[in-house]
Biopython code that builds the backbone (N, CA, C, O; Angstrom):
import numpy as np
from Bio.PDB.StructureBuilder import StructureBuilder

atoms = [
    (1, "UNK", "N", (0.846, -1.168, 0.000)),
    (1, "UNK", "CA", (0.000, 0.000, 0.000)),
    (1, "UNK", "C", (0.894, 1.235, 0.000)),
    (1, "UNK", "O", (2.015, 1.235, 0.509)),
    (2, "UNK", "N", (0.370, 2.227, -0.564)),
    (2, "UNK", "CA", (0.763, 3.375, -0.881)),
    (2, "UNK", "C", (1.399, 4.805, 0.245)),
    (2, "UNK", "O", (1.927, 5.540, -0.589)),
    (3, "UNK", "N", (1.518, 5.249, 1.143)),
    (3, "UNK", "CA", (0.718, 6.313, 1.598)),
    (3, "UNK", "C", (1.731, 7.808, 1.042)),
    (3, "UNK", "O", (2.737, 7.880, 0.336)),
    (4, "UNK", "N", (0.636, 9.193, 1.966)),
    (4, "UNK", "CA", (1.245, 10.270, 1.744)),
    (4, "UNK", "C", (0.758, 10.401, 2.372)),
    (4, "UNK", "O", (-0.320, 9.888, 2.669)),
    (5, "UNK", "N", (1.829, 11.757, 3.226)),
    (5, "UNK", "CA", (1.312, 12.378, 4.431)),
    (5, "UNK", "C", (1.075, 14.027, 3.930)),
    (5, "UNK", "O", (1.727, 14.707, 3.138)),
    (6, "UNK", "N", (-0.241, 14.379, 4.810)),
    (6, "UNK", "CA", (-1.031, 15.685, 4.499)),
    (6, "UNK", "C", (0.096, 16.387, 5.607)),
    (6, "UNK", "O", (0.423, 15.944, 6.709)),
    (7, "UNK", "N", (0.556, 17.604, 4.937)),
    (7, "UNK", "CA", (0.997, 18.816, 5.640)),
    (7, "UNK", "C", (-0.095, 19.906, 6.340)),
    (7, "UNK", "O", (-1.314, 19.738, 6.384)),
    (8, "UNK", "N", (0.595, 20.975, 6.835)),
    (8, "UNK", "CA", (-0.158, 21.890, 7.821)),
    (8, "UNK", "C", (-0.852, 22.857, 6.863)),
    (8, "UNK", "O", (-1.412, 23.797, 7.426)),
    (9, "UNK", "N", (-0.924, 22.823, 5.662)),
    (9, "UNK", "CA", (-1.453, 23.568, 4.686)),
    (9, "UNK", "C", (-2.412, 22.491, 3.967)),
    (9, "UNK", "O", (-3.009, 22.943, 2.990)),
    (10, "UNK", "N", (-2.689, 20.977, 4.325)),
    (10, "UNK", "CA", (-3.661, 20.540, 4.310)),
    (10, "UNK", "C", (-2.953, 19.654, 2.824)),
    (10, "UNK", "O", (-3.348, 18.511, 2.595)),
    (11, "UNK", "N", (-2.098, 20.196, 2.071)),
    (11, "UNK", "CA", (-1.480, 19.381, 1.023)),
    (11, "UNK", "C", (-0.823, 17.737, 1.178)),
    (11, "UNK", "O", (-0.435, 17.112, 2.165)),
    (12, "UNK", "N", (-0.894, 17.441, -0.051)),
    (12, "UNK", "CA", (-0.249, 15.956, -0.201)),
    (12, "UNK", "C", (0.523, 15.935, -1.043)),
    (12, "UNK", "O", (0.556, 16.975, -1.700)),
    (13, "UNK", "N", (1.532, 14.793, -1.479)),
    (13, "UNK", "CA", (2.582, 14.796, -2.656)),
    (13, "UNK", "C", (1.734, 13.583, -2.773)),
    (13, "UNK", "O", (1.556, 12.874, -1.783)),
    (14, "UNK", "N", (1.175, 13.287, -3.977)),
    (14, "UNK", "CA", (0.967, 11.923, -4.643)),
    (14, "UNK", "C", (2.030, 11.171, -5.300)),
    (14, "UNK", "O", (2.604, 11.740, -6.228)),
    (15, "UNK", "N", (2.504, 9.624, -4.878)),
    (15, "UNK", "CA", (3.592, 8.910, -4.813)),
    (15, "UNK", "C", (4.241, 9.088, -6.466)),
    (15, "UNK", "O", (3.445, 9.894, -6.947)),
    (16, "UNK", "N", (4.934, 8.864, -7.214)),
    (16, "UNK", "CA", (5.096, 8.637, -8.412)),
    (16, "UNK", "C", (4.617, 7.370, -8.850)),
    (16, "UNK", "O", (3.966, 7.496, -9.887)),
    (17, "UNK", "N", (4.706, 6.061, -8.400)),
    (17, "UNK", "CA", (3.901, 4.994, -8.527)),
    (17, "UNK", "C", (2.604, 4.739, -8.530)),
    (17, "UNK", "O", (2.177, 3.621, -8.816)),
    (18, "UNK", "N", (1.465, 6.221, -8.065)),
    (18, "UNK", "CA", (0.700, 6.048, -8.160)),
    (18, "UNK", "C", (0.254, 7.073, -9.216)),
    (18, "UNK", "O", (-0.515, 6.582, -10.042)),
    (19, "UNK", "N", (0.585, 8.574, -9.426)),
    (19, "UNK", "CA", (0.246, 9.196, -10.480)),
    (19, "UNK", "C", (0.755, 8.490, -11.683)),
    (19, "UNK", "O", (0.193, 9.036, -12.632)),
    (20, "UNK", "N", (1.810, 7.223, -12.274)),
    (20, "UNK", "CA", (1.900, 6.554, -13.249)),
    (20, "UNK", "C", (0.815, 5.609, -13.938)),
    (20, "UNK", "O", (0.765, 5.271, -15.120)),
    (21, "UNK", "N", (-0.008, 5.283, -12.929)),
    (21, "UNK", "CA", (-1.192, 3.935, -13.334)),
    (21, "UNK", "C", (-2.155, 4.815, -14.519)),
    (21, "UNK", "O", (-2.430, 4.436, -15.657)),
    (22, "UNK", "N", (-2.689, 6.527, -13.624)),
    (22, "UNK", "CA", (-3.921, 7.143, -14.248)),
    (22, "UNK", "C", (-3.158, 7.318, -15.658)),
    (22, "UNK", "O", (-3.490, 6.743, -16.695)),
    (23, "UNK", "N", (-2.080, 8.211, -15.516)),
    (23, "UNK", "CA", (-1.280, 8.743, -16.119)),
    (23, "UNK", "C", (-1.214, 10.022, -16.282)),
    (23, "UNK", "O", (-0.998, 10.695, -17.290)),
    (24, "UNK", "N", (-1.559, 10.496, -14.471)),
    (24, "UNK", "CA", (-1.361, 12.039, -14.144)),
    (24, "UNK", "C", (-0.078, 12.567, -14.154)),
    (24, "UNK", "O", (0.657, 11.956, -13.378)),
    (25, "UNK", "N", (0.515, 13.566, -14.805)),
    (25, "UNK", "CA", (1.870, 14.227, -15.131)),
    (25, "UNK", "C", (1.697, 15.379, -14.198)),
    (25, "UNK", "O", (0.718, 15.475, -13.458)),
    (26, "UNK", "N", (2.557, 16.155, -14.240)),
    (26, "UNK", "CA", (3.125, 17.576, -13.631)),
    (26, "UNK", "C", (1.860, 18.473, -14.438)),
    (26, "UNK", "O", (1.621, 18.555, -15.643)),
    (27, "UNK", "N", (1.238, 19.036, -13.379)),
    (27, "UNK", "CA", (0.348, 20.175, -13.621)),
    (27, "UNK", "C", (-0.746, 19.660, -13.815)),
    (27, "UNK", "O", (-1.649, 20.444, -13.522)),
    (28, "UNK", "N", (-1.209, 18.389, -14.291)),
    (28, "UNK", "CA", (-2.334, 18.112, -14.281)),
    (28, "UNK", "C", (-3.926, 18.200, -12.908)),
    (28, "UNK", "O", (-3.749, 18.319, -11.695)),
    (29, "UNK", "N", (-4.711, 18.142, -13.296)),
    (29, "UNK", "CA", (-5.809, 18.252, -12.174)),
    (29, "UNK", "C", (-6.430, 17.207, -12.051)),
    (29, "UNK", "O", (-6.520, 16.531, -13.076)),
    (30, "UNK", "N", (-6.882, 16.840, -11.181)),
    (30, "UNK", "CA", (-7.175, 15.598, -10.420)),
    (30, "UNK", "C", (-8.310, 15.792, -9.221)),
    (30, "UNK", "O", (-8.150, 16.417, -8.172)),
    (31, "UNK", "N", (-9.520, 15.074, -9.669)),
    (31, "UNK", "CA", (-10.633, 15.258, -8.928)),
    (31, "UNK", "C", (-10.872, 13.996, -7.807)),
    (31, "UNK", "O", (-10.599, 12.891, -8.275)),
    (32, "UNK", "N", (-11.254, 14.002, -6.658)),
    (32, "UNK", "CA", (-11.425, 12.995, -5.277)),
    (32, "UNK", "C", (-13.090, 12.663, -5.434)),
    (32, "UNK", "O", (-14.065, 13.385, -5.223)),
    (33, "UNK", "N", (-13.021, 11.742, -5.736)),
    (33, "UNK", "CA", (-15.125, 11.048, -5.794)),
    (33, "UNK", "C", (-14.921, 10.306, -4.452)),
    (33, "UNK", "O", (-14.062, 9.628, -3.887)),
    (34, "UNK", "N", (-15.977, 10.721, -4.271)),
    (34, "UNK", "CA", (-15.993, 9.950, -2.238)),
    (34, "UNK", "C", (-17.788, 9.021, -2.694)),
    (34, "UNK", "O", (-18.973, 9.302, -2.872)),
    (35, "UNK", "N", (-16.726, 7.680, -2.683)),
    (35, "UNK", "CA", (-17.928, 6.684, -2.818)),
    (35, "UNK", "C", (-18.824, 6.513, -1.662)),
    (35, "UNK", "O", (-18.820, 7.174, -0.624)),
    (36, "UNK", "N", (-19.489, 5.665, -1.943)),
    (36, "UNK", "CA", (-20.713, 5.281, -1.039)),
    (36, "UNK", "C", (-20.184, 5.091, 0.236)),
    (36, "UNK", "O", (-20.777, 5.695, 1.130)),
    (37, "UNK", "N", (-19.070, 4.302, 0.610)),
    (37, "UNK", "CA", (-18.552, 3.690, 1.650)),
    (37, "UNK", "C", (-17.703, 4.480, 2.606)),
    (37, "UNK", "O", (-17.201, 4.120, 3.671)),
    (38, "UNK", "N", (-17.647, 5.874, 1.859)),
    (38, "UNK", "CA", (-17.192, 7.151, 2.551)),
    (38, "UNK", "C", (-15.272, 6.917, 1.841)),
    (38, "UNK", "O", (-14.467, 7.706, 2.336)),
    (39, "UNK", "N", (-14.752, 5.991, 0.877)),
    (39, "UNK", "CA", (-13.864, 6.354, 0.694)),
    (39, "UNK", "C", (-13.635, 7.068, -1.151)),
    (39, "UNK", "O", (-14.415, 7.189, -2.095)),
    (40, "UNK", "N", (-12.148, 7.403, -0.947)),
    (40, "UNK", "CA", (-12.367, 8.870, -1.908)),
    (40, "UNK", "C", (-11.462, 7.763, -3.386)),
    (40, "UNK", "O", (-10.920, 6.659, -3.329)),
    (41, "UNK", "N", (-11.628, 8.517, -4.288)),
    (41, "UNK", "CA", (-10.655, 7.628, -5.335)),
    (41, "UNK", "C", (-10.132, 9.055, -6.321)),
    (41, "UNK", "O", (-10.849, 10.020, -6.585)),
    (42, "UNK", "N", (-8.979, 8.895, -6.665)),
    (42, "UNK", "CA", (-8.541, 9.659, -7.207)),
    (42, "UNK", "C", (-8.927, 9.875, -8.782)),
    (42, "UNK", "O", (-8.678, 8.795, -9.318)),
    (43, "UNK", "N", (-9.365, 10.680, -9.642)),
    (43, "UNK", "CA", (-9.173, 10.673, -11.115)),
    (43, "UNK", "C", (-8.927, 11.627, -11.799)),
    (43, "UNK", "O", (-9.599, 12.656, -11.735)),
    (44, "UNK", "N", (-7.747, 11.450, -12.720)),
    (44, "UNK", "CA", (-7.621, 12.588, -13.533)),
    (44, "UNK", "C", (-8.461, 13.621, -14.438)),
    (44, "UNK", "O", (-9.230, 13.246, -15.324)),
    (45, "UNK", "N", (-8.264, 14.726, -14.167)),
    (45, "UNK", "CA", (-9.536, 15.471, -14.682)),
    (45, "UNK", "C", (-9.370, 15.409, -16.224)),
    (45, "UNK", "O", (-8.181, 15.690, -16.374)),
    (46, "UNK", "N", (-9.961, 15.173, -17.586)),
    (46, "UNK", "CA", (-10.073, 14.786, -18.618)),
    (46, "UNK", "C", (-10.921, 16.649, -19.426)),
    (46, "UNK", "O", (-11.955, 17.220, -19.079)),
    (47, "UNK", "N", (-10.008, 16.998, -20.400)),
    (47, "UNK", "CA", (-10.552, 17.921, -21.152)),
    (47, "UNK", "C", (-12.231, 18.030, -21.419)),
    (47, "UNK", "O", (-12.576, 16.873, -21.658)),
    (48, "UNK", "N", (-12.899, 18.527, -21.454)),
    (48, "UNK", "CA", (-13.914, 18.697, -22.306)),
    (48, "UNK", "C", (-14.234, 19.447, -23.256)),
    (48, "UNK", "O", (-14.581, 20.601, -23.005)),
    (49, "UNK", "N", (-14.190, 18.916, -24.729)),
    (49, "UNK", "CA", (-14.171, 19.371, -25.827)),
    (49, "UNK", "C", (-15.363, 20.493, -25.988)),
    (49, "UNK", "O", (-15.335, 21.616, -26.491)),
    (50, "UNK", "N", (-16.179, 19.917, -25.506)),
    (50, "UNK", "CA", (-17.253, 21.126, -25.489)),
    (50, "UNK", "C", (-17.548, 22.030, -24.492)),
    (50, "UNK", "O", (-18.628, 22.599, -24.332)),
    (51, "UNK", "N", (-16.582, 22.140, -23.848)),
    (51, "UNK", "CA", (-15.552, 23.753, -23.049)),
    (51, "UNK", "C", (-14.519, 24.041, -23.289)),
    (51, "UNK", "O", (-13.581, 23.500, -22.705)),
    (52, "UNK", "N", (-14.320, 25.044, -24.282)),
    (52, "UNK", "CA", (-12.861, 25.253, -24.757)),
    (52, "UNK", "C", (-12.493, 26.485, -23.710)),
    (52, "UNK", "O", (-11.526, 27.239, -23.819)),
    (53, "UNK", "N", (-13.108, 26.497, -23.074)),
    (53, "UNK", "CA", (-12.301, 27.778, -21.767)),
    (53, "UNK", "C", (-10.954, 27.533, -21.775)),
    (53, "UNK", "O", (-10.745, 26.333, -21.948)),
    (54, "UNK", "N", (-10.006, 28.151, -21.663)),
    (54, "UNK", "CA", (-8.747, 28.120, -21.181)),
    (54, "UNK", "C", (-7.703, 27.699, -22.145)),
    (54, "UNK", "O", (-6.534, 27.990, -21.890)),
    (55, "UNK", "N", (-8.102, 26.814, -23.606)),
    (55, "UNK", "CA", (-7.648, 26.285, -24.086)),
    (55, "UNK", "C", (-6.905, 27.095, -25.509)),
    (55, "UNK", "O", (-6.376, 26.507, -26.453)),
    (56, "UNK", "N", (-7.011, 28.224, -25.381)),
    (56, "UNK", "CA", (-6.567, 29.489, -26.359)),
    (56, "UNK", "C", (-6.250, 30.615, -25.608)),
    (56, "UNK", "O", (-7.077, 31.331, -25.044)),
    (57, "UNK", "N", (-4.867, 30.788, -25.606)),
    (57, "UNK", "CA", (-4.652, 32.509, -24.781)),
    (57, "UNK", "C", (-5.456, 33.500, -25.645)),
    (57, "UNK", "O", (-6.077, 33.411, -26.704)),
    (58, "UNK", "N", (-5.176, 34.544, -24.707)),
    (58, "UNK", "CA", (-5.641, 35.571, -25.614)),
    (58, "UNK", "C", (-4.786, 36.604, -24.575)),
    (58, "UNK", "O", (-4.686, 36.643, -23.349)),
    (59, "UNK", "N", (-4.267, 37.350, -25.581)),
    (59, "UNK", "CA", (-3.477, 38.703, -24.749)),
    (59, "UNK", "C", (-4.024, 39.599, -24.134)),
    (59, "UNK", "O", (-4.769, 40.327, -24.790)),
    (60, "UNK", "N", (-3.904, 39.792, -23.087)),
    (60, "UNK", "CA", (-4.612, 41.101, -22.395)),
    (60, "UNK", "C", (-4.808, 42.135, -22.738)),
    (60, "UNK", "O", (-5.833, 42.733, -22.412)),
    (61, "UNK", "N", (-3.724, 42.741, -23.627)),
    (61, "UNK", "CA", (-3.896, 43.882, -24.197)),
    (61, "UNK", "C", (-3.968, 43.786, -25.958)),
    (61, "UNK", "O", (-3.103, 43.476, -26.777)),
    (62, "UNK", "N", (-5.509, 44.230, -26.130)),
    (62, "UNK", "CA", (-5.734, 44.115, -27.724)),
    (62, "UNK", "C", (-4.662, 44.783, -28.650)),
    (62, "UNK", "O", (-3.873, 45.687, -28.376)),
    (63, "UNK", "N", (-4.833, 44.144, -29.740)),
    (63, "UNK", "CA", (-3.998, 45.100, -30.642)),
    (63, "UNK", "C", (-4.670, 45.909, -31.528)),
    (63, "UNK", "O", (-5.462, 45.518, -32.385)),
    (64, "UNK", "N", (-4.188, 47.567, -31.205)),
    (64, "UNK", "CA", (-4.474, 48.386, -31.819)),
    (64, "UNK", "C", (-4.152, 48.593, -33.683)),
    (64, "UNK", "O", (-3.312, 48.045, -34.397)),
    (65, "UNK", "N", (-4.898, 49.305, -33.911)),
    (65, "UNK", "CA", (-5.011, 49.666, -35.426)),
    (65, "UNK", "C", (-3.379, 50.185, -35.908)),
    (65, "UNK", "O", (-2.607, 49.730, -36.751)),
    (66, "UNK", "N", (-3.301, 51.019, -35.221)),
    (66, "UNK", "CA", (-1.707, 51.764, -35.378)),
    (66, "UNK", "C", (-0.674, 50.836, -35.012)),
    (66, "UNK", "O", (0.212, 50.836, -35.867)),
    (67, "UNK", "N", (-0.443, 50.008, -34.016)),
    (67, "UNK", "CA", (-0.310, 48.279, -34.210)),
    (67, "UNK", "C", (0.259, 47.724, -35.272)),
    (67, "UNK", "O", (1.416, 47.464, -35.600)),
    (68, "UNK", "N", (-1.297, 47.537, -35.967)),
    (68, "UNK", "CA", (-1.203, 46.946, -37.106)),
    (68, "UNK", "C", (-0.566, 47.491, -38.318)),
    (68, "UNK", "O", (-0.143, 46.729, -39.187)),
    (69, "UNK", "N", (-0.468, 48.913, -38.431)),
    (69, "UNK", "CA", (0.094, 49.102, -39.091)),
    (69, "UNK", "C", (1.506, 49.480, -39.197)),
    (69, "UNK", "O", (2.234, 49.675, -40.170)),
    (70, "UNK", "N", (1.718, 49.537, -37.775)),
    (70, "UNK", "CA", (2.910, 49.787, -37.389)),
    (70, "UNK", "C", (3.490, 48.333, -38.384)),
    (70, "UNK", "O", (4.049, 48.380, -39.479)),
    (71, "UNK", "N", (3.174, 47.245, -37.662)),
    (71, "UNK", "CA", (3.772, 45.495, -38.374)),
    (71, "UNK", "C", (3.701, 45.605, -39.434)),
    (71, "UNK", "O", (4.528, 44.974, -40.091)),
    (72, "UNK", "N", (2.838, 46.331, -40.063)),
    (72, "UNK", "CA", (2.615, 45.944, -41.978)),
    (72, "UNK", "C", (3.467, 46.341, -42.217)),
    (72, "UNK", "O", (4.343, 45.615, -42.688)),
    (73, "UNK", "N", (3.791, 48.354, -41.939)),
    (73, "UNK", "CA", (4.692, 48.785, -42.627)),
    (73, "UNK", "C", (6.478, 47.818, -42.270)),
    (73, "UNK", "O", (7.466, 47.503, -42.934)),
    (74, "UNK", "N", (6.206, 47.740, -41.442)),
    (74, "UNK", "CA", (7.920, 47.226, -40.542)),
    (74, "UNK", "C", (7.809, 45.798, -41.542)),
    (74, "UNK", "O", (8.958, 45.410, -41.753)),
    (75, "UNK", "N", (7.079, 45.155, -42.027)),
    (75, "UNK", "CA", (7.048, 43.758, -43.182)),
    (75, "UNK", "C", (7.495, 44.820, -44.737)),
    (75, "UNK", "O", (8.590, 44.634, -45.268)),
    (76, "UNK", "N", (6.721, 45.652, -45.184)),
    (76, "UNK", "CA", (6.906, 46.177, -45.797)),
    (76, "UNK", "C", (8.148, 46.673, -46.281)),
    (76, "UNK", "O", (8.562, 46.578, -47.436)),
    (77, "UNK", "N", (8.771, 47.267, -45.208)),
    (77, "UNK", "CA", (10.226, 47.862, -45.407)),
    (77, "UNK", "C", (11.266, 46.930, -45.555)),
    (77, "UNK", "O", (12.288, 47.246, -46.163)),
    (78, "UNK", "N", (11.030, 45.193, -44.793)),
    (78, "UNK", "CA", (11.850, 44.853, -44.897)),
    (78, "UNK", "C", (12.306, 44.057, -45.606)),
    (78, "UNK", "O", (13.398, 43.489, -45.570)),
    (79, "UNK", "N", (11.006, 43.940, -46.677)),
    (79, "UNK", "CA", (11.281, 43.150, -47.800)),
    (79, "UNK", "C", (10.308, 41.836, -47.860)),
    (79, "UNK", "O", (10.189, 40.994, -48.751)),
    (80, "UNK", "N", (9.457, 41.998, -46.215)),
    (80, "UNK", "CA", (9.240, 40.522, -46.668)),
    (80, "UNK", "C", (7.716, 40.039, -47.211)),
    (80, "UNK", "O", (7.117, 38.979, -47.028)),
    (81, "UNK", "N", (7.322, 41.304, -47.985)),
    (81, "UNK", "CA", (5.887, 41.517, -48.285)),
    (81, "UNK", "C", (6.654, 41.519, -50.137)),
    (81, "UNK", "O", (6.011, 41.993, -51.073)),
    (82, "UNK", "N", (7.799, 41.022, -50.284)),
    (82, "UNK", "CA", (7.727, 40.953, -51.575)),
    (82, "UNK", "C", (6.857, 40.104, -52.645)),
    (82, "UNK", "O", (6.585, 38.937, -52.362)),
    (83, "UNK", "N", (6.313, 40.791, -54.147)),
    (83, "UNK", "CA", (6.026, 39.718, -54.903)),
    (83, "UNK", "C", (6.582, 38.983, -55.430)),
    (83, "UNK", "O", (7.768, 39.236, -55.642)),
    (84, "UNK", "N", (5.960, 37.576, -55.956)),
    (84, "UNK", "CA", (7.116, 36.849, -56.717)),
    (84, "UNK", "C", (6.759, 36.894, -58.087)),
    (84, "UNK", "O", (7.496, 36.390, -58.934)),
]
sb = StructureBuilder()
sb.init_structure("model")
sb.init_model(0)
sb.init_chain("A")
sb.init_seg("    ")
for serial, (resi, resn, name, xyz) in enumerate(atoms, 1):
    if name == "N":
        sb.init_residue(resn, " ", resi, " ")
    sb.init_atom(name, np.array(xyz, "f"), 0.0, 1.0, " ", f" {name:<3s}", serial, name[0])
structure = sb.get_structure()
């Protein structure tokens, strides 16, 4: 049997022998189901395709018009808006 001990901040380190079976990695999330019998089971939390929340940055700060043209011209000058 496995164990880990909970710290004073209530945390655990899950063993490496045991995040290998699900095939939970570094950073992943991991949800506790507390069965009928009052005990908990671990499972990796799994994407849902039909919530793409989180799954595309987006920059905080939009890009402006003057921006944009700032980049065109700076492509422009440097050749790499040539035709062939």
């Amino acid at each position: 049997m496995t164990t880990a001990t909970v710290t004073s901040k209530r945390q655990i380190t899950i063993p490496s022998d045991v995040c290998q079976r699900p095939g939970v990695a570094k950073g992943d999330r991991v949800e506790f189901i507390e069965t009928e019998s009052g005990e908990f089971l671990l499972r990796p939390v799994t994407m849902d395709i039909t919530s793409p929340k989180g799954m595309i940055r987006t920059s905080k700060r939009g890009t402006t018009l003057a921006d944009m043209d700032a980049a065109i011209a700076k492509a422009a000058t440097s050749g790499a808006l040539k035709h062939k």
